[in-house]
C-alpha positions as CSV (number, residue, x, y, z in Angstrom):
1,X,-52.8,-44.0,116.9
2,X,-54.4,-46.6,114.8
3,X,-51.3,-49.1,115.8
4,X,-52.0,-48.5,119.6
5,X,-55.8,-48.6,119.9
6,X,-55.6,-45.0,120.5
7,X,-58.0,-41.8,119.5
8,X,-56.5,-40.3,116.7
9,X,-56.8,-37.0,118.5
10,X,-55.3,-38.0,121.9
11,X,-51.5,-37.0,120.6
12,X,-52.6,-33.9,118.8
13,X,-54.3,-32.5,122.5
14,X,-51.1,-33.5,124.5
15,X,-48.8,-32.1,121.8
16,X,-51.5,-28.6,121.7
17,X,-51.6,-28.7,125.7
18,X,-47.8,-29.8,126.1
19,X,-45.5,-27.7,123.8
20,X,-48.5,-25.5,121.4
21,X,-48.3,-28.0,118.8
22,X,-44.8,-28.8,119.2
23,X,-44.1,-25.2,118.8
24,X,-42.0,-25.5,122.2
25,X,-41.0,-29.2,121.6
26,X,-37.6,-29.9,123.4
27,X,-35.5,-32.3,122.2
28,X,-37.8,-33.4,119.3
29,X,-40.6,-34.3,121.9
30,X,-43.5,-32.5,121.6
31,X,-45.5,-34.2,123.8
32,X,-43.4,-33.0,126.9
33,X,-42.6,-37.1,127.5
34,X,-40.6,-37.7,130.7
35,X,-40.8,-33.9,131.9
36,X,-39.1,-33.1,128.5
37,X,-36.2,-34.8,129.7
38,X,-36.4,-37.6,127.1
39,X,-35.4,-36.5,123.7
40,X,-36.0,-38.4,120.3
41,X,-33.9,-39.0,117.5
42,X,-37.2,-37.6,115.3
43,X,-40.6,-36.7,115.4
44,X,-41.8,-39.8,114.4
45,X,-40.0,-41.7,117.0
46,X,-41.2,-39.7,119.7
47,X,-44.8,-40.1,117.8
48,X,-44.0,-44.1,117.8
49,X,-42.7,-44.2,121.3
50,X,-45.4,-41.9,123.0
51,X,-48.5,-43.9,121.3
52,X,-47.1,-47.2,121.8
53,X,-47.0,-46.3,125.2
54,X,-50.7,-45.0,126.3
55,X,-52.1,-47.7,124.1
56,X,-50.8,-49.8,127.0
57,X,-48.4,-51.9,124.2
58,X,-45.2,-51.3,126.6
59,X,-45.1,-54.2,129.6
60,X,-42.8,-51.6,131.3
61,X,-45.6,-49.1,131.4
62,X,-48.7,-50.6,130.3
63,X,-50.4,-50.8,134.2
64,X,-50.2,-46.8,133.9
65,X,-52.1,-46.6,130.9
66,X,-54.7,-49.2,132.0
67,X,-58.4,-47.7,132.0
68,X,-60.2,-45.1,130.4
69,X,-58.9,-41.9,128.5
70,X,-59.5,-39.9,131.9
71,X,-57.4,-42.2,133.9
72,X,-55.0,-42.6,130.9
73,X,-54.5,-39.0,130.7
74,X,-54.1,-38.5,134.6
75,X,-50.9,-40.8,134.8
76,X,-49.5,-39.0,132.2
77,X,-49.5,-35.4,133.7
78,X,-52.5,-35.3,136.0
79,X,-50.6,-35.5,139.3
80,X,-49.2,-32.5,138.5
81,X,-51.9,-30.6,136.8
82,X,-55.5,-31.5,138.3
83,X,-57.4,-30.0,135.5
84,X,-54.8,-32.3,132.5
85,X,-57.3,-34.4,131.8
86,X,-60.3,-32.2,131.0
87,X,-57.8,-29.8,129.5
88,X,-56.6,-32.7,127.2
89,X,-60.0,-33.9,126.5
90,X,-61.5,-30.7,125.7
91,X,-58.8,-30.1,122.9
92,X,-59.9,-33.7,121.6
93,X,-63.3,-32.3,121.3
94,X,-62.4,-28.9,119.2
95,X,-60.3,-31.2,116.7
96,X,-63.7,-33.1,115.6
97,X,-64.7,-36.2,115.9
């Protein structure tokens, strides 16, 4: 998180709302990245990958990930699900500050 400019909370949420912690994780992905059809060699790499990508770090994907954590977390999965966002940002909140 720290490498991306991200919330150190904002992989945590997505991982709780994606796969319960990574409890479901397919493929080593426990943030549900690419519809869960995108595996990783390990957790950390899917950790690396995922981060360096909604920190906006990516040139392939970084006009996705433009804005604020609302917008941020809407390309990611709030197309599908309306309510991802506030679902994602409301997990943020009950892991602290």
């Amino acid at each position: 998180a720290e490498n991306n400019g991200l919330d150190w909370r904002l992989l945590p949420a997505i991982a709780l709302r994606e796969t319960s912690g990574g409890k479901h994780a397919c493929r080593k992905n426990p943030f549900g990245w690419g519809s869960c059809k995108i595996g990783f060699t390990s957790f950390d790499k899917a950790i690396e990958t995922v981060a360096w990508n909604l920190g906006g770090n990516n040139p392939a994907t970084a006009n996705y990930y433009d804005g604020e954590l609302h917008d941020v977390l809407h390309q990611y999965n709030g197309g599908v699900v309306r309510k991802y966002p506030e679902q994602v940002m409301r997990i943020m909140e009950k892991l602290g500050s």
